[in-house]
C-alpha positions in Angstrom: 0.0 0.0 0.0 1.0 3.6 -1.1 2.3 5.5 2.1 0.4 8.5 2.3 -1.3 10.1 5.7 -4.9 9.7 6.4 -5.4 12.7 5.4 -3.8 12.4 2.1 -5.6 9.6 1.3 -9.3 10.8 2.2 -8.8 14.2 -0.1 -7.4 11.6 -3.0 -10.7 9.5 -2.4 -12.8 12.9 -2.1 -11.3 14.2 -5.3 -11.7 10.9 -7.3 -15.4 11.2 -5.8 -15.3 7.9 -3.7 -15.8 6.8 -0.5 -12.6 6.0 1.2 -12.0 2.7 2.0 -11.2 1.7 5.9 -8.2 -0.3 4.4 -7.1 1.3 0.9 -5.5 -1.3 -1.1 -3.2 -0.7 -4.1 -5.3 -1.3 -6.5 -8.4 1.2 -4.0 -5.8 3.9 -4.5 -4.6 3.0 -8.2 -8.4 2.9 -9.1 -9.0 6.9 -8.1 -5.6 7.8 -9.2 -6.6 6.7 -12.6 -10.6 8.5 -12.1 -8.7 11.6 -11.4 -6.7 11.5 -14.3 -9.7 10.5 -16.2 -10.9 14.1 -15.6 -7.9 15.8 -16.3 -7.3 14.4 -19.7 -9.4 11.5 -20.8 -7.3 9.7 -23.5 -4.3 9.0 -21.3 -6.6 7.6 -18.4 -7.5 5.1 -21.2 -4.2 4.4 -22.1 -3.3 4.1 -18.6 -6.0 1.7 -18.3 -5.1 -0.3 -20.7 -1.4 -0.7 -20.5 -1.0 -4.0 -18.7 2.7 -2.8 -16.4 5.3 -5.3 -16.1 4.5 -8.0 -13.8 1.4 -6.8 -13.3 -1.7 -9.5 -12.5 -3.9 -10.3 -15.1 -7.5 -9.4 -14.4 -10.4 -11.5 -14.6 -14.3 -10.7 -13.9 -16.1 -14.5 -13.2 -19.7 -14.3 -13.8 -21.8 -17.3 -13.2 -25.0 -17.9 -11.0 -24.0 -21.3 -9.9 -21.8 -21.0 -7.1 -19.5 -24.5 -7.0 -18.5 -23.1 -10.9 -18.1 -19.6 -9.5 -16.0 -20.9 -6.9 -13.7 -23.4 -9.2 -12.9 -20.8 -11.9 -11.9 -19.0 -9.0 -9.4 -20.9 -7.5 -8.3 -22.1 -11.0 -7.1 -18.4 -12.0 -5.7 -17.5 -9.1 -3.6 -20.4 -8.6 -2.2 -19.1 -12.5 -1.5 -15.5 -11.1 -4.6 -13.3 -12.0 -7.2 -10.9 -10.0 -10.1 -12.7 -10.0 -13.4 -10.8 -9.1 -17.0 -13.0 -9.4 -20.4 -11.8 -9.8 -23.1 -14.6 -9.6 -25.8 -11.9 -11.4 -25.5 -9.3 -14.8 -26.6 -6.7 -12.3 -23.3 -7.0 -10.2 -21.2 -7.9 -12.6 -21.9 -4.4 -14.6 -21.2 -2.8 -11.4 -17.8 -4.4 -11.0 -17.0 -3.8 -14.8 -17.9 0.1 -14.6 -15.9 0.0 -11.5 -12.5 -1.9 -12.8 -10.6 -2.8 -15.4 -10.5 -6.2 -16.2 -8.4 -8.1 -19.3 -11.3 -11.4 -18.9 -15.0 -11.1 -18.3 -16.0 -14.7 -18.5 -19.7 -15.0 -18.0 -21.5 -18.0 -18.3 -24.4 -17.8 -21.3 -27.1 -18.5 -18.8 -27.2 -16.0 -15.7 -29.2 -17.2 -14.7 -31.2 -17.1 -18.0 -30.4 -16.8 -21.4 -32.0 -13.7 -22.0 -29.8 -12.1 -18.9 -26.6 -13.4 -20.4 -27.3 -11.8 -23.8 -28.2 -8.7 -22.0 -24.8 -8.7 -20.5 -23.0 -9.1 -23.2 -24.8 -6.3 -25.1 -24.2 -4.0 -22.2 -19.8 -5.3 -21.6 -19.6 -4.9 -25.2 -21.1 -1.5 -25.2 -19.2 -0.3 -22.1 -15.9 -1.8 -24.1 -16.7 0.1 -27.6 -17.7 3.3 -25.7 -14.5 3.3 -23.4 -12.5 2.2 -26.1 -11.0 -1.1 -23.8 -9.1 -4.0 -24.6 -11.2 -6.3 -22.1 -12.2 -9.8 -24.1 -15.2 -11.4 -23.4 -15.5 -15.4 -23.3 -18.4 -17.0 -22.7 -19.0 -20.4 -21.3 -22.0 -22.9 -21.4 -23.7 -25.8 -21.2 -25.1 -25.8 -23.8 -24.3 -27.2 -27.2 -26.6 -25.1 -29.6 -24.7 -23.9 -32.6 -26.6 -20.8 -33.0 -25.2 -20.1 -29.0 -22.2 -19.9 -30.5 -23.0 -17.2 -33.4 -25.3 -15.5 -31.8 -22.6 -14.5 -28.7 -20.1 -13.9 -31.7 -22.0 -11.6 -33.3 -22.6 -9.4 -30.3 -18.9 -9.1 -29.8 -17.7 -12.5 -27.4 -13.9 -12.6 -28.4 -14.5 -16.6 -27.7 -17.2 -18.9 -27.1 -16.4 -22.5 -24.8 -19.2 -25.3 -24.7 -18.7 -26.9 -20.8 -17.3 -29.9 -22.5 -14.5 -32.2 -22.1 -11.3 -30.0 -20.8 -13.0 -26.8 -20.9 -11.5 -25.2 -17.7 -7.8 -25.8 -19.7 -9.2 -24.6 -22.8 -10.6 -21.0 -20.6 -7.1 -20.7 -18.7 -4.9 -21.3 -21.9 -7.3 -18.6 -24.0 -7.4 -16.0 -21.4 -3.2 -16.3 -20.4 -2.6 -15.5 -23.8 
């Protein structure tokens, strides 16, 4: 954690317009650092946020409504080095993505149904085009529907994985890449 006084830290939070945390973490105080500079000048906040530094954890938002899968991909990534938040709705996991800045959103198709899953994708993709981020978006699923597959394509998934076979290798070796 950055060493700066109480005070210091409160008129950082106040100017990002956040509450201060109790216990700012790095990533508390590297999250209003970048707000601030977003309004100061707007293109290098972006850039900021999406230069990945030098040893730097990837970052990974986990949505999925069923908690053991939640849980899995969870322990999974962060036993390979990444940041792992996990949202088990769309509503939460929008609030985490306007909140962060993550290099994964992996959201399961149905959360918990498929007209919620394609909602969230519309509304990632449209945060992604609008902010101009480098966040991919890989969807997982059950099911084995083709037109799943197209469909999630179409509306901007970087990469679609059926919840076949060795599909937690396959979502660990796309998103370390």
């Amino acid at each position: 954690m950055a060493n700066l006084s109480k005070e210091n830290m409160g008129l950082l939070f106040s100017i990002a317009k956040m509450s201060t945390p109790t216990t700012p973490s790095d990533s508390d105080i590297r999250q209003a650092l970048l707000k601030v500079q977003e309004m100061v000048d707007p293109k290098a906040a972006m850039e900021a946020k999406n230069a990945l530094k030098d040893g730097e954890k990837k970052k990974v938002l986990i949505v999925d409504d069923v908690g053991v899968v939640t849980y899995q991909l969870k322990v999974l990534f962060e036993k390979n080095n990444f940041d792992v938040s996990t949202s088990k709705d769309i509503y939460g996991a929008i609030d985490l993505f306007k909140k962060d800045i993550f290099d994964y959103i992996v959201t399961d198709l149905f959360v918990s149904t498929e007209r919620e899953g394609f909602l969230l994708l519309d509304e990632v993709k449209k945060i992604i085009v609008t902010k101009n981020m480098k966040t991919k978006i890989v969807v997982i699923t059950a099911s084995t529907k083709g037109e799943y597959k197209v469909k999630c394509i179409n509306k901007g998934a970087n990469t679609f994985i059926e919840k076949t076979g060795n599909w937690q290798e396959e979502l660990l070796t796309v998103c370390s890449l």
